[in-house]
N, C-alpha and C positions, 0 to 999 in steps of 0.2 A: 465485426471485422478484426478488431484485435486480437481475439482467442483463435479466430481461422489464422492468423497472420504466428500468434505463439505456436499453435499444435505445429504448423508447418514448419518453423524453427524447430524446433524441439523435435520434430522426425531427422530433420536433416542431423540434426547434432549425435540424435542417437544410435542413429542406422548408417549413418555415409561420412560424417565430418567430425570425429571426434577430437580430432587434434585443433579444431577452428575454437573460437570462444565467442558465446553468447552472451550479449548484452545485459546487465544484472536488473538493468530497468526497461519500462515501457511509456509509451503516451497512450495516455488516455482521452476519448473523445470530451469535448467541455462539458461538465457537467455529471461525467458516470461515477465517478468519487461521490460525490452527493450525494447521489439518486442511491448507491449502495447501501451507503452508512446510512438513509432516512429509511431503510428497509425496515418495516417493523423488526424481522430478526434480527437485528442489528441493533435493537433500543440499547442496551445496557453497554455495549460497545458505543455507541454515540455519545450515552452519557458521560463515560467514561473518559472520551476525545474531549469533550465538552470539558471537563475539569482539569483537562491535561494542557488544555491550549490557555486557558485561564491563567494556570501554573507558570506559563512560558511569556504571557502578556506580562508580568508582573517579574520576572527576571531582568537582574541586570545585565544590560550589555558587556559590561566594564567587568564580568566575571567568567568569563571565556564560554564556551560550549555550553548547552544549559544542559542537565542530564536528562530535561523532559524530553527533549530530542530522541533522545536513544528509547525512552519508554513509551512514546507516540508511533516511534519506529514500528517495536513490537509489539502494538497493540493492534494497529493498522494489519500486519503480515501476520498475526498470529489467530485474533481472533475474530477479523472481519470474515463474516458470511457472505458467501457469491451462491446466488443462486441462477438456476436456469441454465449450467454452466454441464 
């Protein structure tokens, strides 16, 4: 439902409403994050979240933005595999 509800965004944006602005994020149903990232193709990227959020548990608060943030960020958007898409 969400990829039908993106391509139809994304038509509109590109064919009729270029001047409108399109939202930078999405909801996702409970649980599809998961279910992606436990994708076997996705093992080394899992792993990888997996020592990033480790990293971020173990940060101080008292030290403003943690910069695992910004590299969870781009791990997530760069190297997470979607399939069936």
């Amino acid at each position: 439902m969400v990829w039908l509800r993106y391509n139809a965004v994304r038509h509109l944006y590109t064919h009729h409403l270029q001047h409108t602005q399109v939202p930078a994020s999405v909801c996702l149903p409970f649980g599809t994050f998961d279910h992606v990232v436990n994708h076997p193709s996705n093992s080394q990227t899992a792993w990888t979240l997996e020592k990033l959020l480790k990293e971020l548990q173990e940060y101080s608060t008292d030290a403003g933005v943690p910069p695992t943030l910004a590299a969870i960020r781009d791990l997530v958007t760069t190297f997470l595999k979607v399939w069936g898409v």
